[in-house]
C-alpha positions as CSV (number, residue, x, y, z in Angstrom):
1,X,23.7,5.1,17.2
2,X,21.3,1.8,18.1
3,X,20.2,0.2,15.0
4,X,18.5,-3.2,15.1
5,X,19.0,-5.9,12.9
6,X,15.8,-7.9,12.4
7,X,16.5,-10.5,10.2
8,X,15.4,-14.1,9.0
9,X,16.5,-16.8,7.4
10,X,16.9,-15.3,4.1
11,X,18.3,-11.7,5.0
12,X,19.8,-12.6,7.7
13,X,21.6,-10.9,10.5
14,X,25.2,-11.4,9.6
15,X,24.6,-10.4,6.2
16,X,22.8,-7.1,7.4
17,X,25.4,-6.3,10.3
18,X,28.5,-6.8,7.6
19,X,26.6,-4.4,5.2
20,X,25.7,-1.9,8.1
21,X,29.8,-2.1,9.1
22,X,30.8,-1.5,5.2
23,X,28.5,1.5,4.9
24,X,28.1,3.4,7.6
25,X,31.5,5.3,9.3
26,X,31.6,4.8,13.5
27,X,30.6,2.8,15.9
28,X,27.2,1.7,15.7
29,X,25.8,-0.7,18.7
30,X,23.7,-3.2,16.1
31,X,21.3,-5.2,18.0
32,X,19.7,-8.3,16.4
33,X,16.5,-10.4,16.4
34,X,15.8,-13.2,14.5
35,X,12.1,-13.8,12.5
36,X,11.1,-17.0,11.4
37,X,10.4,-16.5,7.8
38,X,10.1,-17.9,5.5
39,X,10.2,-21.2,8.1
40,X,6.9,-20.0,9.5
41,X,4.9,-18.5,6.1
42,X,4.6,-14.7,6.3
43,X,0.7,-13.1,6.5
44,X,-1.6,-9.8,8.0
45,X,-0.2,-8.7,11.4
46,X,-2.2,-6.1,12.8
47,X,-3.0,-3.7,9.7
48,X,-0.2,-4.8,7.2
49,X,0.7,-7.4,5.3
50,X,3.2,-9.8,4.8
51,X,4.8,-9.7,8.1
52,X,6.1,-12.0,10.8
53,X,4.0,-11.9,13.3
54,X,6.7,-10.8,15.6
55,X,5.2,-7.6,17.1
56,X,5.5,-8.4,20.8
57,X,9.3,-9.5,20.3
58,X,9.7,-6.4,18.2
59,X,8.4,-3.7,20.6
60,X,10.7,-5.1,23.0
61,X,14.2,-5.2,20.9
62,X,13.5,-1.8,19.6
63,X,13.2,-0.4,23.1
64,X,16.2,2.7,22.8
65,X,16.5,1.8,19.3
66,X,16.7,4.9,16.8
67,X,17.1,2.4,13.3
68,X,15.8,-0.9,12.1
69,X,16.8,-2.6,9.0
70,X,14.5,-5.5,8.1
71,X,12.6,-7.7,5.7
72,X,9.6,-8.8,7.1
73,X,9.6,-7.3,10.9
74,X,5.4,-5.6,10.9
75,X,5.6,-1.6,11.4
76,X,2.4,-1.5,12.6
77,X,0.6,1.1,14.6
78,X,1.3,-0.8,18.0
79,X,4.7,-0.8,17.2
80,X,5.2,3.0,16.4
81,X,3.4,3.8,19.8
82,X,5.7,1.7,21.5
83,X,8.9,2.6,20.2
84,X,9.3,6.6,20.4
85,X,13.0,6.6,19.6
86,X,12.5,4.8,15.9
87,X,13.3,7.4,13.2
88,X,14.2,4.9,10.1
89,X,13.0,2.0,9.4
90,X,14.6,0.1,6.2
91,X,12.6,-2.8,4.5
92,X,14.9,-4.7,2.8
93,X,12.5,-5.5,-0.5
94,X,10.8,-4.0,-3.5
95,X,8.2,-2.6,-1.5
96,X,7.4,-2.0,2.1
97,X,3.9,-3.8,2.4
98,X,4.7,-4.9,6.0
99,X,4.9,-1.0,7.0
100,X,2.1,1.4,8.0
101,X,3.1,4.1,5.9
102,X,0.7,6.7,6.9
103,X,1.7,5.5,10.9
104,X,4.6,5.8,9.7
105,X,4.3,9.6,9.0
106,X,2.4,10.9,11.7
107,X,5.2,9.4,13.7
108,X,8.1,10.5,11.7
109,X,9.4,7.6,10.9
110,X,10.8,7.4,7.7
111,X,10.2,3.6,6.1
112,X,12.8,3.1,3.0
113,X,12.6,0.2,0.9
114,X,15.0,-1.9,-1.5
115,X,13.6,-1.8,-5.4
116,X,15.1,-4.2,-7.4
117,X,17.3,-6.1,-5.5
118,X,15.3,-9.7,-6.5
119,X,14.7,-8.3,-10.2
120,X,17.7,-11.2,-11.8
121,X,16.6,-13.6,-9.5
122,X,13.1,-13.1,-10.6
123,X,13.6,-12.6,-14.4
124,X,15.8,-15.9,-14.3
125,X,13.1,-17.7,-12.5
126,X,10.6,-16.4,-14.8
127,X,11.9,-18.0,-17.8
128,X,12.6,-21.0,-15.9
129,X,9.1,-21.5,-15.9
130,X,8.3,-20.4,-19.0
131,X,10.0,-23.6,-20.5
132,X,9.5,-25.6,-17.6
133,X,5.6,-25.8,-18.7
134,X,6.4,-25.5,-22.3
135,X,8.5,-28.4,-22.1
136,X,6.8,-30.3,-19.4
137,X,9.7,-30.7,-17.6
138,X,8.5,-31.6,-13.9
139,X,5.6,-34.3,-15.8
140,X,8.0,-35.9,-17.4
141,X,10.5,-35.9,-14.8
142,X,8.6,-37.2,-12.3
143,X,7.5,-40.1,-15.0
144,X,11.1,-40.6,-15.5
145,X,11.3,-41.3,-11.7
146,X,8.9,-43.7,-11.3
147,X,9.6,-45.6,-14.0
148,X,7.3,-44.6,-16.8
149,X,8.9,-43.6,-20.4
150,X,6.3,-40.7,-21.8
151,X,7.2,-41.2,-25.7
152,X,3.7,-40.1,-26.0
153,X,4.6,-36.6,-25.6
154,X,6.2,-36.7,-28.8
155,X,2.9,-36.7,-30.6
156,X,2.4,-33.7,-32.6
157,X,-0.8,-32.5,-30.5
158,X,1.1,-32.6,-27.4
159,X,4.2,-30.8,-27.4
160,X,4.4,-27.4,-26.8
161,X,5.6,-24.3,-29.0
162,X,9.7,-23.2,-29.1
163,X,10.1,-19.2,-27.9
164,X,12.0,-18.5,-31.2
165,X,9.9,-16.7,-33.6
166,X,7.2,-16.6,-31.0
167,X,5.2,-13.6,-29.6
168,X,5.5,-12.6,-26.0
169,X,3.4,-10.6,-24.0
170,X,4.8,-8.4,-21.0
171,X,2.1,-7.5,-18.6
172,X,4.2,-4.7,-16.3
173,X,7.8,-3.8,-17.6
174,X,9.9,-2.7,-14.4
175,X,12.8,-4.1,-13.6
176,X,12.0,-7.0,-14.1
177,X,9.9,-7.2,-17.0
178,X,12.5,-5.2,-18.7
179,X,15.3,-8.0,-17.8
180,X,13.0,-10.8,-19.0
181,X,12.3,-9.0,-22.5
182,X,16.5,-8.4,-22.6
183,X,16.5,-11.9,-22.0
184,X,13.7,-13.2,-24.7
185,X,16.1,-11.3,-27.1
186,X,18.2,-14.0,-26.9
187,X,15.9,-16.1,-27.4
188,X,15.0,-14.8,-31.2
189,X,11.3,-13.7,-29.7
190,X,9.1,-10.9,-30.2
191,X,8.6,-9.0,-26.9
192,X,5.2,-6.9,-26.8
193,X,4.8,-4.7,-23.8
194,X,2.0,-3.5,-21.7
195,X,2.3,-1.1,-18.9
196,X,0.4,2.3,-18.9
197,X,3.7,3.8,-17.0
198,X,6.1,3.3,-19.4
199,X,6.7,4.8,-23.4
200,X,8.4,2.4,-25.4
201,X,8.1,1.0,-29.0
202,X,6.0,-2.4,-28.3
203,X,3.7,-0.8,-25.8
204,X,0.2,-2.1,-26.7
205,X,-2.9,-2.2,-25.0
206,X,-3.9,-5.3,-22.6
207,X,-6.7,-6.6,-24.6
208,X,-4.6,-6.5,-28.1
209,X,-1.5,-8.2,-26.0
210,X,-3.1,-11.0,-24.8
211,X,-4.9,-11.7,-28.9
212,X,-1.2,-11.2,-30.3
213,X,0.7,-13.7,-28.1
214,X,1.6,-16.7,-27.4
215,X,3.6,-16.8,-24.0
216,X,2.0,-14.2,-21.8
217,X,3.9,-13.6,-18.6
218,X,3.1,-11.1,-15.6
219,X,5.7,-8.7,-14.1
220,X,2.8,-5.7,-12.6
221,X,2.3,-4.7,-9.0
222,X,-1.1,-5.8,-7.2
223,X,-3.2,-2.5,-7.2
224,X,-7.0,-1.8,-7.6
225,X,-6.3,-1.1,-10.7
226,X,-4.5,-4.7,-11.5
227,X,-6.2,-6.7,-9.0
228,X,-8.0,-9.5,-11.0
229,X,-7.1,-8.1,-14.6
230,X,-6.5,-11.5,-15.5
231,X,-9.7,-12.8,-15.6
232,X,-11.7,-15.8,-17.4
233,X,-12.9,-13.3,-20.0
234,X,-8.8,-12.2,-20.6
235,X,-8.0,-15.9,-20.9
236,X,-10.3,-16.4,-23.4
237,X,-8.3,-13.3,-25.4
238,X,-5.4,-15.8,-25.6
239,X,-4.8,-18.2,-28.5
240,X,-5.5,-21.8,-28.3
241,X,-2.3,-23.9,-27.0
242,X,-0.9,-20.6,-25.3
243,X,1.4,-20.4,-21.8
244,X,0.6,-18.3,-19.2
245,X,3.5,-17.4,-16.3
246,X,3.0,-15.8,-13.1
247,X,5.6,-14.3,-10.7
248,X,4.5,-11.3,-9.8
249,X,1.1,-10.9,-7.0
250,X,-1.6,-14.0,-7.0
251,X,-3.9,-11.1,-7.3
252,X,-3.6,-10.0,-10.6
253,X,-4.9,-13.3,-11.5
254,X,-8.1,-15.3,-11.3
255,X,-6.8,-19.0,-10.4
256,X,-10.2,-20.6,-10.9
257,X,-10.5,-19.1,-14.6
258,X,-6.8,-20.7,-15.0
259,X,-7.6,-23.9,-14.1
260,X,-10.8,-23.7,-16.3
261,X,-8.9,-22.8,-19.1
262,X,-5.9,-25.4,-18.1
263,X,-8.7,-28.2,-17.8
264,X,-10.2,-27.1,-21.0
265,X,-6.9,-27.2,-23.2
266,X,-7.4,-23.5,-23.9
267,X,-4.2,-23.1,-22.4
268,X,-1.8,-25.7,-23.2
269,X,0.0,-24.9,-19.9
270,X,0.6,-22.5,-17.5
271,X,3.8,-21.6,-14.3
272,X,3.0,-20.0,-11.2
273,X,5.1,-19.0,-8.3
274,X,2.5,-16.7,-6.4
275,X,-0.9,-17.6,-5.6
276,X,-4.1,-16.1,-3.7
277,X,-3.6,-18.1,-0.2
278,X,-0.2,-19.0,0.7
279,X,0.5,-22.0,1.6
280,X,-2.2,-23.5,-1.4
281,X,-5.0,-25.1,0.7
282,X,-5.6,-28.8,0.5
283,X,-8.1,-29.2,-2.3
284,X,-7.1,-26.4,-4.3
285,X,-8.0,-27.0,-7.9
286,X,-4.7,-26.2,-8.3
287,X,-3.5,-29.2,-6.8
288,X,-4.7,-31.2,-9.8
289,X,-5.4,-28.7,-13.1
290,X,-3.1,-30.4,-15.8
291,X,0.4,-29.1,-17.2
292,X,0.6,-26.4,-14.5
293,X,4.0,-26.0,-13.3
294,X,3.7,-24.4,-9.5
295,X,6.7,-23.3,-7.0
296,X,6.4,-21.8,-3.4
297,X,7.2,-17.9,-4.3
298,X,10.4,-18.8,-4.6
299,X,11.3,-16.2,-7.7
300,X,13.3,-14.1,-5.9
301,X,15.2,-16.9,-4.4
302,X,18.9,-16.1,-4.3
303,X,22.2,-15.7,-2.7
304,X,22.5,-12.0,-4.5
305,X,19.5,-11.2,-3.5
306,X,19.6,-11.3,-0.1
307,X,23.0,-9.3,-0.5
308,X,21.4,-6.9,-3.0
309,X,18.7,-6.5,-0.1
310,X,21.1,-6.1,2.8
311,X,23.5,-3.5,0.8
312,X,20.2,-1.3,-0.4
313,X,19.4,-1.1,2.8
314,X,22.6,0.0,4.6
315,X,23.2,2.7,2.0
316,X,20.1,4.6,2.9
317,X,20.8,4.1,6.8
318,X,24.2,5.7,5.2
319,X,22.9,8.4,4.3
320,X,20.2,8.6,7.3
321,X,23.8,9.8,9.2
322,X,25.1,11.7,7.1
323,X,21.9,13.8,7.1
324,X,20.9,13.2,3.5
325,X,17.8,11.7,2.1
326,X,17.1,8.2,2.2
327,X,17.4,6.9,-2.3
328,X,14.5,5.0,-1.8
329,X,11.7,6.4,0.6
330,X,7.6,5.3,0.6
331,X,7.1,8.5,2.7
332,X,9.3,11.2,1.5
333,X,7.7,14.1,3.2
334,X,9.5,12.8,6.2
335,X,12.8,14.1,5.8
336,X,15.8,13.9,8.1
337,X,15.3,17.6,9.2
338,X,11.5,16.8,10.1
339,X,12.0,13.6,12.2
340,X,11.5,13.5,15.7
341,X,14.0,14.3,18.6
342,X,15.4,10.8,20.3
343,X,12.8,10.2,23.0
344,X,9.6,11.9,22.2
345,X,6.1,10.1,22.3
């Protein structure tokens, strides 16, 4: 069997051929092709999103090629057409925005995905930033390195509340919002939850969330539903001198009502690691709104992770040979029975 690995610098090859040779029994001829990300930023390619924009490259190493385990290689419409002998195609994270599903079906391709494999690596992150903004740690650090002794900070106005005793508000509890509250626990906090898809003591309603807490941190997928439920009129919800955190989709949020609320010292400081343009523009308000602690979604930034990723994905190709259903599969009415023979357009 011809599989392609299309990897990057993150999930890279070797770490996708070695989980392809662990998993799957025989020979397997694995061909590779190397994306750029996340050296060139990913964005839309064709009709999906978050992709390299790789499709010309891609068409031509799938050419004979009946699997393709990936991260951000685009499974656009172009590419289906071109590739007839694709039958699985593997995205190696928590959801396969860089596939066109419905494509994907008419084709009978099956498109598998990897959920959770960056859900430590985020929760960790999460409540890196959390106290990060709490504690102004990159202020005062980069007054430390130029030479400037911030005793001010002490004042009693200026510093920032501790997480024990605290309330903290959950907005999505997955697998990673349920790691961060596991992890709160140890910090003596009070976790409230909301999440309309899960039944657990703590669930509460948005509104009543963001009134109740004083760290609010967000952990739900970008939907119609979610897109822009943190608006100015949500941010007003929260009390005075509260900390908002943001790793999940820059689209859940409205960054203009943040740095309102930042400038205004509604808030007394906010994390982000996801934003609505990536990279930030130059002269993005956020550039400049006060005690707002910003990374380059890096959350799910880790060693494990890209392993986690690679390892998800080889067990499905797995079972692709052994004729079972993929685990994890964002089409299942295209089953291993219903795919296409090798070679037809």
């Amino acid at each position: 069997m011809r599989v392609l690995a299309a990897g990057d610098h993150f999930v890279r090859n070797d770490l996708l051929a070695d989980a392809l040779r662990r998993e799957v029994p025989g020979d397997l001829a694995i061909s590779e092709l190397t994306l750029p990300w996340p050296v060139v930023p990913f964005g839309r390619v064709g009709e999906v999103d978050e992709a390299s924009d790789v499709e010309e490259e891609l068409i031509a190493a799938l050419r004979g090629v009946e699997v393709c385990v990936t991260q951000m290689a685009p499974l656009t419409r172009r590419v289906l057409d071109a590739c007839p002998e694709l039958r699985l195609f593997c995205v190696g994270r928590g959801g396969p925005v860089n596939a066109n599903l419905e494509a994907a079906t008419e084709a009978g391709v099956a498109v598998t995905f990897a959920p959770g494999r960056n859900a430590v690596a985020t929760a960790e992150h999460t409540l890196a930033l959390l106290l990060a903004a709490t504690r102004r740690v990159p202020q005062t650090h980069a007054d430390l390195a130029r030479g400037v002794w911030r005793g001010d900070y002490y004042a009693f106005d200026r510093v920032g509340p501790e997480l024990e005793g605290s309330t903290v508000g959950l907005v999505g509890y997955g697998a990673i919002g349920s790691r961060v509250a596991r992890m709160l626990a140890g910090f003596g906090a009070e976790v409230l939850v909301h999440d309309p898809y899960v039944d657990l003591p703590g669930r509460v309603e948005l509104d009543e969330l963001l009134r109740r807490s004083r760290f609010v941190s967000l952990h739900a997928r970008a939907t119609p539903e979610t897109t822009g439920m943190i608006d100015a009129g949500r941010l007003a919800l929260m009390p005075r001198g509260s900390v908002l955190v943001n790793c999940a989709r820059g689209a859940l949020l409205d960054y203009d009502a943040l740095c309102d609320a930042l400038e205004s010292g509604h808030l007394f400081g906010a994390a982000v690691d996801v934003f609505p343009e990536e990279p930030i523009p130059a002269g993005s308000r956020l550039l400049t709104a006060p005690n707002l602690v910003m990374t380059p979604h890096l959350a799910g930034a880790s060693k494990e992770t890209a392993a986690k990723a690679a390892a998800i994905v080889a067990a499905d190709v797995a079972r692709y040979v052994r004729g079972e259903p993929p685990a994890h599969c964002a089409n299942p009415e295209v089953t291993p029975s219903a795919r296409r023979p090798s070679g037809r357009a």
